[in-house]
C-alpha atoms as one frame of an Amber mdcrd trajectory, in Angstrom:
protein
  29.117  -9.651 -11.390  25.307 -10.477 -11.101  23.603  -7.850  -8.353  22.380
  -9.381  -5.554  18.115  -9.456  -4.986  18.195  -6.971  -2.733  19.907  -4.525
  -5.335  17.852  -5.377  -7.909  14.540  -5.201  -6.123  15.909  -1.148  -5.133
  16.992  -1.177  -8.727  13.096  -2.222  -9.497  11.492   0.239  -7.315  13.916
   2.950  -9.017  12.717   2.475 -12.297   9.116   2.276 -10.721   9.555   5.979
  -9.692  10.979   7.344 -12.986   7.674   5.909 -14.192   5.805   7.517 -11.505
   7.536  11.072 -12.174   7.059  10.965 -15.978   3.300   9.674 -15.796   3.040
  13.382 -14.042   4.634  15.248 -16.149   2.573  13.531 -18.903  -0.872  14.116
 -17.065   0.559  17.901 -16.807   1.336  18.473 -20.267  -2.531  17.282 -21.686
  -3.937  19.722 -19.453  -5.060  22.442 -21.371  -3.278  25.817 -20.242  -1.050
  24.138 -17.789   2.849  24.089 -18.008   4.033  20.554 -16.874   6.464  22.418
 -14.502   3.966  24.870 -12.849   1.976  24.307  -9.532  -1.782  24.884  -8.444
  -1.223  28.162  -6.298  -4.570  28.372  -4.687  -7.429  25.912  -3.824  -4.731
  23.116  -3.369  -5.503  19.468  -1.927  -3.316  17.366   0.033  -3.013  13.783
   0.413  -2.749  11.955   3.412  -2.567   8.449   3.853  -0.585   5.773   6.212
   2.268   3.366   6.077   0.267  -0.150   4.948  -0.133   2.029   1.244   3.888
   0.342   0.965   5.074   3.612  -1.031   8.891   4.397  -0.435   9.797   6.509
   2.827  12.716   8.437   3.769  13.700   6.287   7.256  15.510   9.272   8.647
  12.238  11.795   7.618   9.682  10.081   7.589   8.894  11.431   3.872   8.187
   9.855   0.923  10.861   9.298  -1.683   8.632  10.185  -4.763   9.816  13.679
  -5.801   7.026  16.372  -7.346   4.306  13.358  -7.468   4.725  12.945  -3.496
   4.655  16.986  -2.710   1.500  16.943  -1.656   1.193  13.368   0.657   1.862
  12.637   3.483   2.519   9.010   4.832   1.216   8.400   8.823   3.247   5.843
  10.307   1.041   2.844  11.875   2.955   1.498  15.094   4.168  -1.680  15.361
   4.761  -3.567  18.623   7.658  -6.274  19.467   6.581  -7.932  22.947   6.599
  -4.759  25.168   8.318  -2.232  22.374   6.774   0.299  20.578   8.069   1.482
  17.782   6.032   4.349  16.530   7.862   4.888  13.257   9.140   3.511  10.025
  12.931   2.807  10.902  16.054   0.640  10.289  15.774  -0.768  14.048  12.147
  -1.997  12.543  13.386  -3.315   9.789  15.942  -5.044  11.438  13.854  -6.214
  14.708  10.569  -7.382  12.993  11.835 -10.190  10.609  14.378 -11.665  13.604
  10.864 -11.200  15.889   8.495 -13.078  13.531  11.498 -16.014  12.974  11.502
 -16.480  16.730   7.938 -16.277  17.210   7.828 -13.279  19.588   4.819 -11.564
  20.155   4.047  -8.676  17.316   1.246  -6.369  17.352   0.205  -3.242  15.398
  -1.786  -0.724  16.530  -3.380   2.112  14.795  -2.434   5.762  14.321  -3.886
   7.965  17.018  -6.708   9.967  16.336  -4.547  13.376  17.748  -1.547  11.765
  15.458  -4.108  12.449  12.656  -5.312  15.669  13.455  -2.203  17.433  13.841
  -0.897  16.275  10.418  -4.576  18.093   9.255  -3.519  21.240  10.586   0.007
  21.070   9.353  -1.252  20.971   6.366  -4.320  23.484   6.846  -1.450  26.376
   8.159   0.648  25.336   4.857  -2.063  26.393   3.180  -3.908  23.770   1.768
  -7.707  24.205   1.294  -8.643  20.569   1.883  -7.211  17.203   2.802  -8.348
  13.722   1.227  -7.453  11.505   3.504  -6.768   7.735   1.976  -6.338   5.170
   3.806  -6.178   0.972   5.048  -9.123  -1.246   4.681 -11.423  -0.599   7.227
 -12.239  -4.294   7.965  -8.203  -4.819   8.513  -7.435  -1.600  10.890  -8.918
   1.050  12.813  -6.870   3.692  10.848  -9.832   5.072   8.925 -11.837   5.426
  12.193  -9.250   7.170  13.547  -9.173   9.608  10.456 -12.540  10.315  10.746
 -12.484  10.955  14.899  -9.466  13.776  14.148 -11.147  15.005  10.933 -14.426
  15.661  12.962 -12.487  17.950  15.583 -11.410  20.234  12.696 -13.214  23.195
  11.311 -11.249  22.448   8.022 -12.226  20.384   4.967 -11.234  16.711   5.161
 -12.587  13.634   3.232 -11.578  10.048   4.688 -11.529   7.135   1.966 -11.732
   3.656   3.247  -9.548   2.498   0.281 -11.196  -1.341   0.848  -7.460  -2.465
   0.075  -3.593  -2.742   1.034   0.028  -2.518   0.082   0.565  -0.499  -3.359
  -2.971  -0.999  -4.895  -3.940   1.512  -1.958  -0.464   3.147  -2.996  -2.169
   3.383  -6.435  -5.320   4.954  -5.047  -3.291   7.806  -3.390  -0.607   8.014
  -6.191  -3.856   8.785  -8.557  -5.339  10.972  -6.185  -2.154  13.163  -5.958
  -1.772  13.871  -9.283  -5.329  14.571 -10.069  -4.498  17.219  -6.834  -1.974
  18.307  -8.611  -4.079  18.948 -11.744  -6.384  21.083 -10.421  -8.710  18.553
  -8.920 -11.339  19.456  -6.383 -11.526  17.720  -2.785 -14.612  15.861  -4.754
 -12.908  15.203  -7.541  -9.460  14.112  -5.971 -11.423  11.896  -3.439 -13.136
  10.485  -6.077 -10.101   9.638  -8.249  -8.756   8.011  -5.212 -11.858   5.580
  -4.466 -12.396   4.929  -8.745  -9.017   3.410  -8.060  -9.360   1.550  -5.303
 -12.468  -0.088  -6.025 -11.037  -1.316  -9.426  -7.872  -2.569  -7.740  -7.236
  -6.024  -6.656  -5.014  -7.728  -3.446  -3.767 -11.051  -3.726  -1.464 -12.937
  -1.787   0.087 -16.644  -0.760   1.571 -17.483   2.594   3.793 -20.114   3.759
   1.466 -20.370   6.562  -1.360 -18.818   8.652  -0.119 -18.549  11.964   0.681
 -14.496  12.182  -2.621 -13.866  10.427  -4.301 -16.007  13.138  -2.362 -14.642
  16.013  -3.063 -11.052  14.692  -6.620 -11.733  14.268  -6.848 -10.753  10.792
  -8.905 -13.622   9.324 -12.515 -13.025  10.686 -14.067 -13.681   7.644 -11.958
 -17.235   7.490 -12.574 -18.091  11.041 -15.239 -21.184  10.099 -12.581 -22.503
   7.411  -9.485 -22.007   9.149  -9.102 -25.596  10.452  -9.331 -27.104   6.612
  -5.968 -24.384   5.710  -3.659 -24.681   7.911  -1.928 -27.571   6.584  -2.280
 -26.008   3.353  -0.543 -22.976   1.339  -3.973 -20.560   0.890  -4.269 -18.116
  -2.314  -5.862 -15.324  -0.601  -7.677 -11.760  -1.439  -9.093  -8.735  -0.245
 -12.830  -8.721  -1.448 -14.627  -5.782   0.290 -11.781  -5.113   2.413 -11.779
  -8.276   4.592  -8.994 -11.304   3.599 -11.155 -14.095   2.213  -9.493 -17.740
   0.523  -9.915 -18.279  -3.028  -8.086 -21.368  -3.603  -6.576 -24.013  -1.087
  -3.149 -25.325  -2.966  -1.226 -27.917  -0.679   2.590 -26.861  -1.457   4.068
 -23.566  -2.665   5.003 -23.992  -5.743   1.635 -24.874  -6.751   0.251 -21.290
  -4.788   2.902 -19.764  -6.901   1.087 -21.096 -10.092  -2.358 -20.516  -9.220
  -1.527 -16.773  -8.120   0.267 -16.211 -11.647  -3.277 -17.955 -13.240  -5.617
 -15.475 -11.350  -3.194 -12.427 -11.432  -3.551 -13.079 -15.081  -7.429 -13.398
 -15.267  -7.613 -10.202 -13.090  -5.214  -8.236 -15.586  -7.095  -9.129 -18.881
 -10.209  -7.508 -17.399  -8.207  -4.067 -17.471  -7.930  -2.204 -19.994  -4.397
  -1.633 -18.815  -3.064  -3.164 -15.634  -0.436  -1.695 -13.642   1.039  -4.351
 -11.286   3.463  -4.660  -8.042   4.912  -7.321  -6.410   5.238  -7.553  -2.481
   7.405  -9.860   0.141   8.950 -10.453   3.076  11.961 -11.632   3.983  12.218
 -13.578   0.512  13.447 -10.961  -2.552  14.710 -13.759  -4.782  11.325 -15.010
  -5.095   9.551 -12.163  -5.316  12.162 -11.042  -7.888  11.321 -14.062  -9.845
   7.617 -13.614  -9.741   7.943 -10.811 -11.164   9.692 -11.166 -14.398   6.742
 -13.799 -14.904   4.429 -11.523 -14.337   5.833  -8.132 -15.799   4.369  -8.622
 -19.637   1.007  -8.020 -17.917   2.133  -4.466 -16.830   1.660  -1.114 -18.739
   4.349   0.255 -16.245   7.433  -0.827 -14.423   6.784  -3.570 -11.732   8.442
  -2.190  -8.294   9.343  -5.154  -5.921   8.840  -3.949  -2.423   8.886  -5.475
   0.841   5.795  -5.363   2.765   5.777  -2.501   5.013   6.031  -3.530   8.866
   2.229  -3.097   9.296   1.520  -5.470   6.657   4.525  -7.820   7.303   3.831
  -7.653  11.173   0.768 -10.120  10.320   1.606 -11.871   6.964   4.746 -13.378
   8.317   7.897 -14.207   6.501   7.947 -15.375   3.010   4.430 -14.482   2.609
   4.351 -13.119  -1.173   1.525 -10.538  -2.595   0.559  -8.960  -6.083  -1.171
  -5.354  -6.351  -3.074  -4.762  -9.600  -4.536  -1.084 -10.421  -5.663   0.048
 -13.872  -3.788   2.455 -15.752  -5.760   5.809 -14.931
């Protein structure tokens, strides 16, 4: 019996995360001196980034499901509102509630993480120990997350660097994946926060939607807001470019979106030395299922199909469909 999408998009991200885990343990074993099961004792950086960066979370912890490569993150939630509910965490009831809230056209909002939110997951991680915290996080130009970072880091005698990744969805995941495990390695709070922005600036977000109404409503499309009468009968091919959601191309039905996001996905891979790729939607998994098996012989790695996480989704809208390209550190 043939599994159903959803199954096989968990079955994706699964193999995603062996991937993940063995990229580690190969990063480990080429350092020089350094047993691929042994841990930095001293000097150690965290990671701390929020919700939009799409990796997998534990609803009932709040942790990321990413074994020893997700040790030393940790994922702020970015709140979503439903007409007059907050809800201030990933969760089932989210999952359940936003999709049946976007169908219906109810009012959805996100707001972002609270400055004091921040600053007590800093010194969490400042009385674990840590000697600095690289903190990674959503495009400026999309959310006041990093603003907030930088507000709570200020109020701490206590190393932090905030990285306005510029991007979204798992090519931010990416970013913080790659700073990790250069934490993890030994890296300095320069070096780490380095690693972090190297791979966010050669990362690339591109995505189709059905439609631009959440986007509009959720005033996400400043930088569109003198074309936006010419798409909205259309299906736009959009991308981040310096962190703001600009359209590239203007196809008038879906199917020919679909093509002209596997044509520029394409272009964008062959300028990498090695490309790894993910594929992201909402409320559609048999489609994003198929787009990637079109697009997996571009990937070094496994490609993990993920839903959008409800920060993201809250202003794409159903059925929007997006592809995350990183190098290969």
């Amino acid at each position: 019996m043939a599994s159903r999408p959803g199954e096989r998009c968990q079955q994706s991200l699964a193999r995603w995360r062996e991937a993940v885990e063995a990229d580690l343990l190969r990063r480990r074993a080429a350092v020089p001196g350094r047993k691929p099961n042994l841990r930095k004792k001293k000097g150690r950086i965290a990671i701390v980034t929020d919700s939009s960066c799409s990796l997998p979370v534990d609803r009932s912890t709040q942790e990321l499901v990413l074994g020893q490569v997700g040790s030393n993150i940790i994922s702020v939630p970015i709140p979503v509102m439903i007409g007059d509910q907050i809800y201030p965490e990933t969760s089932e009831e989210l999952d359940r509630d936003l999709p049946l809230a976007l169908a219906q056209g109810t009012a959805v909002r996100t707001s972002r993480p609270s400055p004091g939110r921040l600053l007590r997951c800093y010194q969490q991680l400042q009385a674990q120990g840590y000697a600095g915290v690289v903190s990674i996080h959503l495009s400026a130009q999309l959310s006041g997350t990093v603003e907030s970072a930088r507000l709570a880091a200020a109020q701490l005698d206590f190393p932090v660097t905030v990285v306005d990744s510029g991007q979204a969805g798992l090519a931010l995941g990416h970013s913080v994946l790659d700073a990790a495990m250069a934490a993890q390695l030994g890296g300095t709070l320069e070096s780490v926060a380095a690693a972090a922005s190297r791979t966010a600036d050669a990362s690339e977000s591109l995505f189709v939607l059905p439609h631009l109404d959440q986007l509009r409503r959720g005033g996400r499309i400043n930088a569109m807001s003198s074309l936006i009468g010419g798409l909205l009968w259309v299906k736009p091919l959009l991308q981040l470019v310096d962190g703001e959601i600009h359209p590239v191309e203007r196809p008038r039905t879906m199917p020919r979106a679909l093509e002209r996001l596997q044509t520029r996905v394409t272009e964008h891979a062959h300028t990498m030395e090695s490309t790894r790729l993910a594929i992201h939607g909402f409320g559609n998994p048999a489609q994003s299922l198929e787009l990637a098996e079109a697009l997996r012989p571009l990937s070094a790695a496994p490609v993990p199909v993920v839903d959008l996480p409800p920060a993201l989704g809250a202003h794409l809208g159903l059925g929007a469909l997006a592809v995350s390209l990183s190098p290969t550190p």
